[in-house]
C-alpha positions as CSV (number, residue, x, y, z in Angstrom):
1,X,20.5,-78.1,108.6
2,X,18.9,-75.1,106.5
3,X,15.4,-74.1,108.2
4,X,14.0,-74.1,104.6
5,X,14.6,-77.7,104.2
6,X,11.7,-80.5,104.6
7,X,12.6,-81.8,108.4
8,X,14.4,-85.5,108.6
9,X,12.3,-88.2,110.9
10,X,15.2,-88.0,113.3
11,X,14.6,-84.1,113.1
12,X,10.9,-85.0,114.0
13,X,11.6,-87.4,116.7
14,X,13.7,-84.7,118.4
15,X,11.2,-82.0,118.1
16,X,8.7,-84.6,119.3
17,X,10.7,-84.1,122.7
18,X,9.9,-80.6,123.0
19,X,6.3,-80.6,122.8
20,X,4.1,-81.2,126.1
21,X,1.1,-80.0,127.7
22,X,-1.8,-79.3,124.7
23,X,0.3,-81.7,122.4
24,X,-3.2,-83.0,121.5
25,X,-4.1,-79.5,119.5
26,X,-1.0,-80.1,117.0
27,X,-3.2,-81.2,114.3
28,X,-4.9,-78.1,114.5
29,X,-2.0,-75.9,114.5
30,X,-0.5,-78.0,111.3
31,X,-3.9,-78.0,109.5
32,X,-4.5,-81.9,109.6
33,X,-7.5,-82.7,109.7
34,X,-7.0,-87.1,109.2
35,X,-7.5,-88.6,113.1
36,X,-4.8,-90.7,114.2
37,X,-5.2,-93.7,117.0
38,X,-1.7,-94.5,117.9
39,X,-1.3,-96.0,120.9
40,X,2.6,-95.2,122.7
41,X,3.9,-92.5,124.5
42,X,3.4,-88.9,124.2
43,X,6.6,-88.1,122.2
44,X,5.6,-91.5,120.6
45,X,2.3,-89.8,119.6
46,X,3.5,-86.5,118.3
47,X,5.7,-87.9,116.3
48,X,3.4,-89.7,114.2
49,X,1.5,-86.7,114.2
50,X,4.3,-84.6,112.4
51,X,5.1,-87.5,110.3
52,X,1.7,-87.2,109.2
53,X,2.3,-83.3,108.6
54,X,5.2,-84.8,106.8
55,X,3.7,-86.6,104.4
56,X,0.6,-84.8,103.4
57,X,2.0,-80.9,103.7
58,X,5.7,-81.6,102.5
59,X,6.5,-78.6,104.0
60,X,9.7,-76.7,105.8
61,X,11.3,-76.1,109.3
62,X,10.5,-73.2,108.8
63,X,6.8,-73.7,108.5
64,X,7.1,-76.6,111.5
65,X,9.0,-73.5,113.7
66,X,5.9,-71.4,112.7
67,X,3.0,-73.3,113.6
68,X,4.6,-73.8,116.9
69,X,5.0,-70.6,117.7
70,X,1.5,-69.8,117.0
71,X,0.2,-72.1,118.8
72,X,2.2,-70.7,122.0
73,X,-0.6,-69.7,124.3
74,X,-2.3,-73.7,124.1
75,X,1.0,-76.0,123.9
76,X,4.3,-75.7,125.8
77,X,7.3,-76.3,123.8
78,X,10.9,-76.2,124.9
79,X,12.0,-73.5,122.4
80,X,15.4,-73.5,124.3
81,X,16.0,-77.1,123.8
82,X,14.6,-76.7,120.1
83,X,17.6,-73.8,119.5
84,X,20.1,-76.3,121.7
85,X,19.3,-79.1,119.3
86,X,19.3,-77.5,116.0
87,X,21.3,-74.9,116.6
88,X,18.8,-72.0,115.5
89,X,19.2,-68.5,117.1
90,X,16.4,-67.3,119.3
91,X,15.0,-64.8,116.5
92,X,14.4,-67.4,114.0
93,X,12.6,-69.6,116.5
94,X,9.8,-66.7,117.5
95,X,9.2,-66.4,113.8
């Protein structure tokens, strides 16, 4: 998969996995501002919330990659098991 290429669900549901503590501030790193009141899991949850991103930014990996490094110092993601899963080299991840 090309990082400049809009993410698959299953892409999303696997990233969803590698998002914990401050998960609740994605919408704030990925500029949503629509509140969402899904009840589930956390994964469950984030997933929605980048399906969401999805759908009303249409946007890249690349852009997905980006907002989660910036928001590094209020959400812990698994970068490791991000460049496990798709394969990405540890430069492209710390965009």
């Amino acid at each position: 998969m090309s990082i400049n290429t809009i993410p698959t669900d299953k892409e999303i549901a696997n990233i969803s996995a590698c998002i914990s503590e401050g998960w609740e501030l994605l919408p704030v790193y990925l500029s949503i501002n629509e509140q969402m009141d899904v009840d589930g899991s956390r994964v469950y949850k984030i997933f929605h919330i980048l399906r969401l991103w999805k759908r009303q930014k249409n946007e890249t990996m690349k852009l997905l990659l980006k907002a989660l490094q910036e928001a590094e110092y209020t959400m812990v993601v698994d970068r490791e098991l991000l460049r496990k899963m798709f394969g990405y080299e540890k430069e492209v991840l710390s965009l």
